[in-house]
C-alpha positions in Angstrom: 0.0 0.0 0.0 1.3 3.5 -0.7 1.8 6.0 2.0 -0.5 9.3 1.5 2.9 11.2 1.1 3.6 9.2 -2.0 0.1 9.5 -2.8 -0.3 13.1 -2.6 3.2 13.2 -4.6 1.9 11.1 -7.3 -1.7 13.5 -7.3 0.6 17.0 -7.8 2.4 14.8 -10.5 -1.0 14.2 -12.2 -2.5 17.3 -11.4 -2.8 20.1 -14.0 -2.2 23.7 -11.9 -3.4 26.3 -14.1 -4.2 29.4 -13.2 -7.8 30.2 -11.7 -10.4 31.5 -14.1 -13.3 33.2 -13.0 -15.8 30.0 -11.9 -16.3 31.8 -8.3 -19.4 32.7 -9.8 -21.0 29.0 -9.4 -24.1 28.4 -7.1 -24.4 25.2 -6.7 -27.9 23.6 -6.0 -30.2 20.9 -5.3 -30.3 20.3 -8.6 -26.1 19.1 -8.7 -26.3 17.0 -5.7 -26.8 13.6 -7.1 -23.8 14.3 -9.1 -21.4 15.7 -6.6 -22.8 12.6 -4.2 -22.1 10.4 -7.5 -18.4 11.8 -7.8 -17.4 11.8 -3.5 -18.7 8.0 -3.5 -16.5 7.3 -6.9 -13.3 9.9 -4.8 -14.1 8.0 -1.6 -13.4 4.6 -3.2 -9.5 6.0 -4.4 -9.4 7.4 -0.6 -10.0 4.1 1.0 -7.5 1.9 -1.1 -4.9 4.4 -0.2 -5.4 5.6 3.5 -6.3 3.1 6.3 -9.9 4.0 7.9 -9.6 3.7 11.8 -13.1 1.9 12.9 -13.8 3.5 16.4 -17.2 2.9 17.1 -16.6 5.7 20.2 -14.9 7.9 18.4 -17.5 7.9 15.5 -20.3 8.2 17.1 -19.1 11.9 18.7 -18.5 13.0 15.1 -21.5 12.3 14.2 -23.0 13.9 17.3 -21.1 16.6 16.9 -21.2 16.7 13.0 -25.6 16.4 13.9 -25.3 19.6 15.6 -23.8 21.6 12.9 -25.8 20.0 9.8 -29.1 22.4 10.2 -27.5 25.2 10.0 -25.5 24.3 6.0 -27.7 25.8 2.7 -27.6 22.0 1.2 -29.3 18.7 2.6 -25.9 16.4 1.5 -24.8 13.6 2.5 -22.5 14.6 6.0 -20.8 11.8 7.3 -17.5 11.3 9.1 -14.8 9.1 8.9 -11.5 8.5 10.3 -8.4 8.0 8.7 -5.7 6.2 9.7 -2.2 9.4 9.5 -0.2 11.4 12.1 -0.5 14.5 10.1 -3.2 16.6 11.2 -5.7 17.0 8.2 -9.4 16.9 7.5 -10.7 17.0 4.4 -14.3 17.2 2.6 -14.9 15.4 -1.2 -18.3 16.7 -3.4 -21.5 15.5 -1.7 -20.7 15.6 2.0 -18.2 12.9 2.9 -15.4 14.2 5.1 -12.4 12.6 6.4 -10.3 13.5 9.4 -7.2 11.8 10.6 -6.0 10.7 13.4 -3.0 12.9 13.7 -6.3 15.5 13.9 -8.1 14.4 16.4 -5.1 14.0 18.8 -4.4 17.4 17.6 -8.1 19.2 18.4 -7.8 20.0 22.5 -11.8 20.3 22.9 -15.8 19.4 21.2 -15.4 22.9 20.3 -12.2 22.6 18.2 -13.4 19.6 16.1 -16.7 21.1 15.8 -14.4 23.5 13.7 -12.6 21.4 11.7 -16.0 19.7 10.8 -17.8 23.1 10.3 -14.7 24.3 7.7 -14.7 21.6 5.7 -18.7 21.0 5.5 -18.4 24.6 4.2 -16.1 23.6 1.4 -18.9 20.6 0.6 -21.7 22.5 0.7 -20.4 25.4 -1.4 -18.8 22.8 -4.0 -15.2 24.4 -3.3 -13.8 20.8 -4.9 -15.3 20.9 -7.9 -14.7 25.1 -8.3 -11.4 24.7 -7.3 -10.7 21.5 -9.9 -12.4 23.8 -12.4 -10.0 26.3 -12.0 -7.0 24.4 -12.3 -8.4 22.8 -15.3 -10.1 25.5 -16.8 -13.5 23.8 -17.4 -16.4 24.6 -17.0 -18.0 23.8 -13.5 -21.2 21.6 -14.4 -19.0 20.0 -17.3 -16.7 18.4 -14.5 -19.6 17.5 -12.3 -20.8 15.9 -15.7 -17.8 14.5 -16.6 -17.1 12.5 -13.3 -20.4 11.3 -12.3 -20.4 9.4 -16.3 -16.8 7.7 -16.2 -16.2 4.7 -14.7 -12.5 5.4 -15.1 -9.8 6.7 -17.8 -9.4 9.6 -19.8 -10.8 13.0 -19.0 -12.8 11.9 -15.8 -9.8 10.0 -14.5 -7.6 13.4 -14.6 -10.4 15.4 -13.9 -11.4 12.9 -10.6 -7.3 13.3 -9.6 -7.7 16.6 -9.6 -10.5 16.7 -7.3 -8.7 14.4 -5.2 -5.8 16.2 -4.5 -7.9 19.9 -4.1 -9.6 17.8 -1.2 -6.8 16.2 0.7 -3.5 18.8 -0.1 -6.5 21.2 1.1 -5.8 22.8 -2.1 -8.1 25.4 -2.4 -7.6 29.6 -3.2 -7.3 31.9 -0.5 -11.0 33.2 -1.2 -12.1 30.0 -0.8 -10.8 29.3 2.4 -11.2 32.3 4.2 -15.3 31.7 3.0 -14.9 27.8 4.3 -13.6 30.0 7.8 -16.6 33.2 7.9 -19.2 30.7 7.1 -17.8 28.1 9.9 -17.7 30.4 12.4 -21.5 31.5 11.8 -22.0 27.3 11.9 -20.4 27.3 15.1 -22.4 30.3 17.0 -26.0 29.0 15.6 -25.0 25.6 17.0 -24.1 26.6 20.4 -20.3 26.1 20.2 -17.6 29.0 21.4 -16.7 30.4 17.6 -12.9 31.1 18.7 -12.1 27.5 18.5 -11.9 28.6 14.5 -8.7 31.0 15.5 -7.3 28.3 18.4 -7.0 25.3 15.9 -5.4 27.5 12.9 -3.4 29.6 15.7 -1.6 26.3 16.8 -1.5 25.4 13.1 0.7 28.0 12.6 3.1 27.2 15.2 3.3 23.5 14.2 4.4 25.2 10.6 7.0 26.8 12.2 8.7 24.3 14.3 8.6 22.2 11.1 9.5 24.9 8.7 12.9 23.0 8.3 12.2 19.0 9.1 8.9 17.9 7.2 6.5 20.7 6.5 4.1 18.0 4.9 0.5 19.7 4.7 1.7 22.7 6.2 3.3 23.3 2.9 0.2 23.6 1.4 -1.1 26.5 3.8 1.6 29.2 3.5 -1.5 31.7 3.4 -2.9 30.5 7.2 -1.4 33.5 8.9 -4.0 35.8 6.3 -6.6 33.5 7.2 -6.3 33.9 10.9 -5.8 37.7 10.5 -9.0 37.6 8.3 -11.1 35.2 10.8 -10.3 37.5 13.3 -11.5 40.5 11.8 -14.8 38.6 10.5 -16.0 37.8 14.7 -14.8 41.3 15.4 -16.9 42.9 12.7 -20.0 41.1 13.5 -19.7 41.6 17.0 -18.7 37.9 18.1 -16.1 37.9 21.0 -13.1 36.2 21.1 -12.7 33.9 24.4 -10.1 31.0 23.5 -9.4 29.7 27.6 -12.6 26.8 27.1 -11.9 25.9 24.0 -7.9 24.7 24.6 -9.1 24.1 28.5 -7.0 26.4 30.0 -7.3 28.5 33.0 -9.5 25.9 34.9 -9.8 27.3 38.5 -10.5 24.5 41.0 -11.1 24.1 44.6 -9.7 21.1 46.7 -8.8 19.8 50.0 -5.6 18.4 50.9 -4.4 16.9 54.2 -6.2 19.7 56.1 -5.4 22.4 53.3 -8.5 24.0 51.6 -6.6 25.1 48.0 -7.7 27.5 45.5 -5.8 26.3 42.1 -5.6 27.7 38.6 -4.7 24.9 36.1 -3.6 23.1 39.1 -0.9 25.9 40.1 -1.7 26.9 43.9 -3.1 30.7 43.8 -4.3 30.5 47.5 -4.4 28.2 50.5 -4.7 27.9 54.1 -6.3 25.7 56.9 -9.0 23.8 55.9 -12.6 25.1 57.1 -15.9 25.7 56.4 -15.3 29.9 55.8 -12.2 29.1 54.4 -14.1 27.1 51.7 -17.0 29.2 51.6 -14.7 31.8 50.3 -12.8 29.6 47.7 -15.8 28.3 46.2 -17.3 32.5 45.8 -13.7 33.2 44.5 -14.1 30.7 42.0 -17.4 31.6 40.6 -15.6 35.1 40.4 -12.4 34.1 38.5 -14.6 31.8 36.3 -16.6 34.6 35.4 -13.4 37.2 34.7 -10.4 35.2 33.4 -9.7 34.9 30.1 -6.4 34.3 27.9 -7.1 37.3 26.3 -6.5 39.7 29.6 -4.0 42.5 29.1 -1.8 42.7 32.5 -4.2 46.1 32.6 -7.1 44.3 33.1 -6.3 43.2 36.5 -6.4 46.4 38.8 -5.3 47.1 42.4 -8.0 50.0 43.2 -9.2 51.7 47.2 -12.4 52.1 47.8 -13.8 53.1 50.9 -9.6 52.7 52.6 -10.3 49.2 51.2 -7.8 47.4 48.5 -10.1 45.9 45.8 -8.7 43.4 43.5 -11.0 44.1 39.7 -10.7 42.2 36.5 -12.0 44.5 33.8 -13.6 46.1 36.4 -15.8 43.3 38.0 -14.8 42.9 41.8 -12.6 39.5 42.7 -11.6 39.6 46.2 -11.1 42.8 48.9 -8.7 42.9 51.2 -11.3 41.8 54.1 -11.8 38.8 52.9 -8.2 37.5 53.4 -7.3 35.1 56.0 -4.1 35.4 58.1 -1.6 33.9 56.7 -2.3 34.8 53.0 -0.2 36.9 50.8 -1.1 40.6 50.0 -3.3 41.3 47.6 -0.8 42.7 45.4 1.1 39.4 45.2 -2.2 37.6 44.5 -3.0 40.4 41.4 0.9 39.1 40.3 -0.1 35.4 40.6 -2.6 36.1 38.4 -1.1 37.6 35.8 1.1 34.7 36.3 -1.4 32.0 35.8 -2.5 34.0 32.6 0.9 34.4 31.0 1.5 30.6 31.5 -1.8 29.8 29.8 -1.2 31.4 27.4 1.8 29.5 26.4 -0.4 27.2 24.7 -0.9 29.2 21.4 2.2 31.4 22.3 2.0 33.4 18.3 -1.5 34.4 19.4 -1.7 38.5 19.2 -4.6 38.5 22.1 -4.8 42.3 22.4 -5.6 42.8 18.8 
């Protein structure tokens, strides 16, 4: 069996790059989806004798429920299913008619439901708007439905064979223009928000994307090769949630800055991503107020604080700590024993700076 590296080698060989010509303009319909389901199947079959499908029955059946969520809110009623490739790259990839792959390199990749909701969301896009088969008719410099034609009436050879290699390698190199892709990105995110998941996990996947790039720039770029233009996609996803008023909160989606409260050998422990921010003798009051305080930070921390945000203000001869303003603990509330509230702000700032070494190219005061 070939490896998908030789694979994907053998698909540029094959492929004809041409310059785009203007096949943007394509809507597709109701009307092509028996074809573009026709061609995926006849793409899926070339994917499977190449690429080993992982059968997780666990695995598959939170795609799908996660894949379920996101389905309503697509223009076209394809054929959306999931399956799981067998690579230690992470890639995903969509063919015409619905089917999507993801690999396994992916999934150990995605750190949340939100982040693979994501992934799915991008390339459901790239399905439902036909981005293969505008994309294949670009390079080619055919006509759109012609293709569609074409495929869905060859069992194999000539025209449909180059034509079907073409669309083959668009789908898994992730081959697509810039304008296609940034689209794949706006219209995910507005997939994610309808179905109830945190939009930023759009920026968090491609963010750490572009840090894998770079620590491979000069070992194996492999499908990073194919994304040179991700930093123009993140800078354009960005401005997308920020022009329609969507806010950018990454810390659930990469599960950082998870403030817990514990009990240990007599010591009541207020933790930030299991770092100790506070403790002292175990008690009732003294657990009273770690449980409030945590309900507070919940509320207040996110990676995208500016060491501004978190404010040492007096009130009434009283030292207030404030996150953007909202009230997180006074100075009354301390016990003895616990450190001033000056060093907690700097713990704080601490635990934030450390998060955020997690997607450490991230500009998070854009």
């Amino acid at each position: 069996m070939k490896s998908p590296a030789a694979v994907i080698c053998l698909f540029l060989t094959l492929s004809v790059l041409q310059p785009a010509f203007a096949a943007a303009s394509f809507e597709p319909s109701d009307k092509t989806i028996p074809r573009e389901i026709k061609m995926g199947k006849k793409i899926s079959e070339e994917v499977e004798k190449t690429m080993p499908r992982v059968l997780d029955p666990a695995m598959e059946a939170r795609l799908a429920t996660i894949a379920g969520k996101l389905t309503p809110y697509l223009k076209r009623d394809l054929e959306y299913k999931v399956r799981i490739v067998e690579a230690k790259e992470p890639n995903a990839f969509s063919l015409p008619g619905g089917m999507t792959y993801i690999t396994t390199g992916m999934l150990d990749f995605l750190k949340s439901d939100s982040e693979t909701a994501a992934v799915l969301a991008h390339e459901f896009v790239h399905a439902d708007r036909a981005h293969v088969i505008v994309q294949t008719a670009r390079n080619n410099r055919l006509n759109i439905m012609t293709i569609a034609g074409i495929v869905a009436a060859t069992q194999g050879g000539g025209a449909g064979a180059m034509i079907m290699t073409g669309a083959l390698q668009t789908a898994i190199m992730n081959a697509y223009s810039i304008d296609l892709e940034k689209e794949a990105d706006a219209l995910g995110i507005d997939i994610l928000t309808k179905a109830g998941y945190n939009p930023a996990a759009m920026l968090t996947m491609m963010e750490r994307l572009k840090v894998e790039k770079m620590r491979r720039a000069y070992v194996d770029p492999g499908i990073f090769q194919t994304h040179p233009e991700i930093e123009e996609r993140i800078e354009a996803a960005l401005k997308y949630m920020k022009d329609n008023g969507i806010e950018v909160q990454r810390k659930d989606v990469v599960q950082s800055l998870k403030v817990d409260v514990c009990a240990i050998s007599g010591e009541a422990r207020l933790t930030i991503d299991k770092e100790t921010l506070l403790s002292c003798a175990e008690s009732k009051e003294a657990m009273d107020l770690f449980k409030e305080l945590k309900k507070r930070l919940d509320g207040a921390l996110e990676l995208e604080l500016a060491p501004y945000d978190i404010q040492i203000v007096t009130a009434s001869g009283e030292a207030l700590l404030l996150i953007k303003g909202k009230k997180i603990l006074s100075e009354g509330e301390l016990f003895t024993g616990m450190p001033p509230i000056d060093e907690i702000r700097e713990r704080i700032n601490d635990a934030v700076v450390r998060a955020r070494k997690s997607n450490p190219l991230t500009d998070y005061f854009k």
